[in-house]
C-alpha positions as CSV (number, residue, x, y, z in Angstrom):
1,X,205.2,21.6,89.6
2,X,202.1,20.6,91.7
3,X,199.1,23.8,91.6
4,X,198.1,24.7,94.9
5,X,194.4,23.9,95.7
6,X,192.1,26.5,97.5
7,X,189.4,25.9,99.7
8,X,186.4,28.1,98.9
9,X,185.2,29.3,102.6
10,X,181.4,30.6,102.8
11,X,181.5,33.3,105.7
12,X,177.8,33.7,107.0
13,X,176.6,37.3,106.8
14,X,175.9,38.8,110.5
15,X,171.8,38.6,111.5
16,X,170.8,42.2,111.7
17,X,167.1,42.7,113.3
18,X,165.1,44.7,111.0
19,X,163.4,47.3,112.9
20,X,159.8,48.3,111.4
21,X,158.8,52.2,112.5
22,X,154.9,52.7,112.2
23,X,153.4,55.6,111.3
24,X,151.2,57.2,113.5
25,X,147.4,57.9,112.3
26,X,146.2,61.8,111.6
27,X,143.8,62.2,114.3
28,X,140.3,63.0,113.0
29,X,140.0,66.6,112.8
30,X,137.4,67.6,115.7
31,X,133.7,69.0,114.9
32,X,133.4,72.5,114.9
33,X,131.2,74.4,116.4
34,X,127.9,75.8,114.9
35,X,128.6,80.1,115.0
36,X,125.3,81.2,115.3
37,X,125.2,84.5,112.0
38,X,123.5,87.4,114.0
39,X,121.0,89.2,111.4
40,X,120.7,92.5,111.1
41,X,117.7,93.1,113.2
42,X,119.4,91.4,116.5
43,X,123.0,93.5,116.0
44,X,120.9,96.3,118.1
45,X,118.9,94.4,120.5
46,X,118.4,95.7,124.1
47,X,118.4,93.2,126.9
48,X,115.4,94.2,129.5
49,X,111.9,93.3,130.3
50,X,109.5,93.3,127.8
51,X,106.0,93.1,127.8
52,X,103.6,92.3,125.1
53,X,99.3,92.7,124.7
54,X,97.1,91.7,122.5
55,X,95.7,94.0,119.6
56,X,92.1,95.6,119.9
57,X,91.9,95.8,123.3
58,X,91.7,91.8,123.5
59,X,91.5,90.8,127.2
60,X,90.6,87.0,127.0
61,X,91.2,85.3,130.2
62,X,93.4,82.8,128.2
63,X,95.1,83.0,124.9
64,X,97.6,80.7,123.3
65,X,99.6,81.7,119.8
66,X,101.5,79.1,117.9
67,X,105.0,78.5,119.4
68,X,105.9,75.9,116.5
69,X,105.0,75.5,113.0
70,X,105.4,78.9,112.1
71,X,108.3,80.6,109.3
72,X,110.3,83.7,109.3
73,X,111.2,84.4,105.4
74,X,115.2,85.1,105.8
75,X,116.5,88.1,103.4
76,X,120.0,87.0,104.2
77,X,119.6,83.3,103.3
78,X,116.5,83.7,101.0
79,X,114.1,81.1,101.8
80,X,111.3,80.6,104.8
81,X,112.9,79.3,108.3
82,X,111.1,77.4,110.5
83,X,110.7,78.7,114.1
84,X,110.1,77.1,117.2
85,X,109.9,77.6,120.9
86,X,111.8,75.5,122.7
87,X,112.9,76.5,126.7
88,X,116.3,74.3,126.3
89,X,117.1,76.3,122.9
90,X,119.4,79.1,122.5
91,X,117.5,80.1,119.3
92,X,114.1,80.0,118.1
93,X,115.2,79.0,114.2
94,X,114.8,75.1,114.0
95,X,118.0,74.5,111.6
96,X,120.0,75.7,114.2
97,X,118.8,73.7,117.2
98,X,120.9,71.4,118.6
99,X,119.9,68.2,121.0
100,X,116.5,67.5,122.2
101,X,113.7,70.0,121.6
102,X,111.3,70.4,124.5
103,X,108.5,72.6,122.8
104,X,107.0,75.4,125.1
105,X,103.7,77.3,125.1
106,X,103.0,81.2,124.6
107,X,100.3,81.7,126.6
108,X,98.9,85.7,127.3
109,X,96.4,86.4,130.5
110,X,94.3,88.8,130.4
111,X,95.5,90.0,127.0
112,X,99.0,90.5,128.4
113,X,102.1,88.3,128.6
114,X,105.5,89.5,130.4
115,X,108.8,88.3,129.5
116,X,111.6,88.9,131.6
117,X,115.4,89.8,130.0
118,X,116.6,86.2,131.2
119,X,114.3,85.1,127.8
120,X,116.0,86.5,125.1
121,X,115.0,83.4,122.9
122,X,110.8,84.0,123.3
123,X,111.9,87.9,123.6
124,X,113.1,87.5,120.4
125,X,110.7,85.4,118.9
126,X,107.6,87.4,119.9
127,X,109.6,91.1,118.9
128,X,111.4,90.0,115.7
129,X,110.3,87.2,114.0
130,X,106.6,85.5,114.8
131,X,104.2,85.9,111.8
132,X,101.6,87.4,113.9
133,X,103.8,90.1,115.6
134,X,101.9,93.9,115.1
135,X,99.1,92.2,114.0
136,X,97.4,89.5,116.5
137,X,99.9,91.0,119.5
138,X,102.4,93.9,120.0
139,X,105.4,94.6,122.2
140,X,104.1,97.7,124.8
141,X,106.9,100.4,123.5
142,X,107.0,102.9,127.0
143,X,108.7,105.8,125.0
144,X,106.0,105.6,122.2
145,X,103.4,105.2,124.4
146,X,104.9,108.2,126.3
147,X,105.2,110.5,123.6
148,X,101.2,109.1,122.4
149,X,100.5,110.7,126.1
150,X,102.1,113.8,125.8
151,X,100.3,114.3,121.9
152,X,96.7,113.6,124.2
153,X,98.2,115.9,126.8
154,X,98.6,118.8,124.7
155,X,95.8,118.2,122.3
156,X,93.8,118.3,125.2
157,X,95.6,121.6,126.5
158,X,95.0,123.3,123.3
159,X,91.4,122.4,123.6
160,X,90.8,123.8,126.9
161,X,92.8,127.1,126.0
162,X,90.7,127.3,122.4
163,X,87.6,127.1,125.0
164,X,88.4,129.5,127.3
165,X,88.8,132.3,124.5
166,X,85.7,131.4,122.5
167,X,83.0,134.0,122.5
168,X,79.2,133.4,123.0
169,X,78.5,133.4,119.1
170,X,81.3,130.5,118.4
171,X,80.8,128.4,121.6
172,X,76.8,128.1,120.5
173,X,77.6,127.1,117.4
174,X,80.4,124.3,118.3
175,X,78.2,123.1,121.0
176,X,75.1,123.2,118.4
177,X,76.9,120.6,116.7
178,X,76.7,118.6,119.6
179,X,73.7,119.1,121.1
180,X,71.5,120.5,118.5
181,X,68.7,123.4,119.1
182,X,68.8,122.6,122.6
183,X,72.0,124.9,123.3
184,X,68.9,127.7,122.6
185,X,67.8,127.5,125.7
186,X,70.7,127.2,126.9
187,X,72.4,130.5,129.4
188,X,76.0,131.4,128.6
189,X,77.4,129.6,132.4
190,X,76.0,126.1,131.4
191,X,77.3,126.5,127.3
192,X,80.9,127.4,128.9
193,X,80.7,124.6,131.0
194,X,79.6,122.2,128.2
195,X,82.0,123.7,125.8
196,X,84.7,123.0,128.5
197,X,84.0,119.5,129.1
198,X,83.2,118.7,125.2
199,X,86.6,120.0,124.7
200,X,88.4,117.8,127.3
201,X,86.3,114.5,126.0
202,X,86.8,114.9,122.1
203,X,90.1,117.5,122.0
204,X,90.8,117.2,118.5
205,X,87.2,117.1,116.9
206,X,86.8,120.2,119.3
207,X,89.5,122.4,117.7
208,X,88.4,120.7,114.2
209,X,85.1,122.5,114.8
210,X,86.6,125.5,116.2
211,X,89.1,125.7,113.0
212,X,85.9,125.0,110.7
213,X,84.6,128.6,109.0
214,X,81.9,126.4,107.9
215,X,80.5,125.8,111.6
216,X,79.8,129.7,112.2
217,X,77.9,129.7,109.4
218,X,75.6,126.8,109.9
219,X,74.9,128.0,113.5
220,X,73.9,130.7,111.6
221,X,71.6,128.9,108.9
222,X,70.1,127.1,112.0
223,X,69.1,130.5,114.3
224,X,67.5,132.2,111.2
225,X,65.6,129.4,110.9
226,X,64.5,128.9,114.3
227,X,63.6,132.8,114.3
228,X,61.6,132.4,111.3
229,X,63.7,134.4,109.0
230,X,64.5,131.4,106.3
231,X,62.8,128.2,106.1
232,X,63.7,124.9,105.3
233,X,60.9,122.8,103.3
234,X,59.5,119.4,104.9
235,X,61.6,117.2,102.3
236,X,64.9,119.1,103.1
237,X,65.7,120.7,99.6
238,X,64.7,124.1,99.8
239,X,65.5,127.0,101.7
240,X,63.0,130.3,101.2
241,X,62.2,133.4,102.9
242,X,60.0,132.9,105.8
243,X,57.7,135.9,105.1
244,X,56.9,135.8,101.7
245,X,58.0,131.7,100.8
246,X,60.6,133.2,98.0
247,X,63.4,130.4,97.1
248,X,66.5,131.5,98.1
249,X,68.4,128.0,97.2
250,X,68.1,124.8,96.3
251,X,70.0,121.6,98.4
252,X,72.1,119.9,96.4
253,X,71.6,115.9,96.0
254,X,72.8,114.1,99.1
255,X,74.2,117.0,100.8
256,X,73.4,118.1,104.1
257,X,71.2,121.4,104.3
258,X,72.7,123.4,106.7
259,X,76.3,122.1,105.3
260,X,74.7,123.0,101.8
261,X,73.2,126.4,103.1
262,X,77.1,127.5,105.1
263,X,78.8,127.1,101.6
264,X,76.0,129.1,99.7
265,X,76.5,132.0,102.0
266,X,80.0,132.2,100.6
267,X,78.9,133.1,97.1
268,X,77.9,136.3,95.6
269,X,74.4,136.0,96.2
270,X,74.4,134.4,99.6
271,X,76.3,137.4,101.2
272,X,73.8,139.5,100.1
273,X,71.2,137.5,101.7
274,X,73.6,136.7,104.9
275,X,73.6,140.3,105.5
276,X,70.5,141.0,105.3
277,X,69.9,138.1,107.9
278,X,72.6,139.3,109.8
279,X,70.5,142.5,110.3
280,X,67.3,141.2,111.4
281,X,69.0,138.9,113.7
282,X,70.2,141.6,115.6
């Protein structure tokens, strides 16, 4: 019996269109911005006009202070910042400048320079950070000043009412202090008068004086020795009596006499001779 014979048929596989899928790129993450770290000092800051003059009554017609090269040592980050003054800058501390830096000048007239609120950057600069702040220059503080004023004010009051009460005895010897043995010939309307305006001119050293026991008693060293009742000796060292040259006490090295001759009264032996001073004065 003949075998059948079968014909091997190659069927072609279909042509299927591969399809490659791209993946998209991660888009670059963007640059954040630069937060600007407040410090301490700024976390209180008042936003108004300032005004700021140079120390010891300076008054130059012109005067320039550095507005670049200068460092502000950081607590927070612990090393020396460079500062700069820069009109286009929202911060006077270099390392956080950003762009072009267009330098600016501090310049003060007539030993004053006013800064208005809208610059917060030199505001800050001159109150907060420059080397040279309360030493070469200082911001004009109204309510300090104001409560400087009022201290003068009542100083001044407290001079004026001290005045008014003296009597004769302790106005001559305040104003002796000032005037010296002229106040001797002196009458009582032109020493109140004197005492008055000495006490409005120099308040405090006034009621210094006034407060001073030691002042009574050196007016009082002073008459007896105009009067003739003690003398002081031509080199200033010795004080004696005046009728009969008998030391009475001896000025101590470098001392004033009539300083020196105040304090002796206060011992035992200078009241006794006090008193009997007292009683030919009168």
């Amino acid at each position: 019996m003949a075998k059948k014979q079968t014909k091997k048929v190659e069927v072609e596989e279909p042509y299927v269109e591969e399809t490659v899928v791209l993946e998209a790129p991660e888009p670059e993450p963007k640059p954040q911005p630069v937060v600007k770290k407040e410090l301490p000092q700024e976390s209180a800051w008042e936003i108004k006009d300032r005004v700021y003059i140079l120390k010891h009554d300076k008054r130059p017609l012109s005067w320039s202070i550095k507005s670049a090269n200068v460092y502000y040592f950081d607590k927070e980050k612990g090393y020396e910042r460079e500062l700069k003054y820069c009109e286009n800058q929202r911060t006077p501390f270099v390392d956080e400048m950003q762009g072009e830096q267009r330098l600016a000048h501090i310049i003060f007239r007539n030993g004053n320079l006013y800064v208005p609120k809208e610059k917060t950057v030199l505001q800050k600069l001159l109150s907060l950070y420059h080397p040279m702040r309360d030493r070469l220059f200082e911001e004009v503080n109204e309510v300090v000043k104001a409560v400087d004023e009022i201290s003068v004010l009542e100083t001044e009051i407290n001079a004026l009412n001290a005045a008014q009460s003296l009597d004769i005895d302790m106005a001559e010897a305040v104003m002796r202090v000032e005037i010296g043995s002229k106040v001797s010939e002196m009458s009582s309307k032109e020493l109140k008068r004197d005492l008055l305006l000495y006490a409005k001119r120099n308040p405090r050293l006034f009621l210094e004086l006034v407060n001073d026991d030691n002042v009574m008693l050196r007016n009082f060293g002073i008459k007896a020795t105009e009067m003739g009742i003690i003398k002081l000796s031509s080199d200033q060292r010795t004080f004696s009596w005046g009728s009969n040259d008998r030391k009475l006490m001896t000025v101590p090295f470098d001392e004033h006499p009539y300083s020196a001759l105040a304090a002796w009264f206060k011992t035992d032996e200078g009241m006794e001779i006090y008193s009997n001073i007292e009683k030919r004065l009168n």
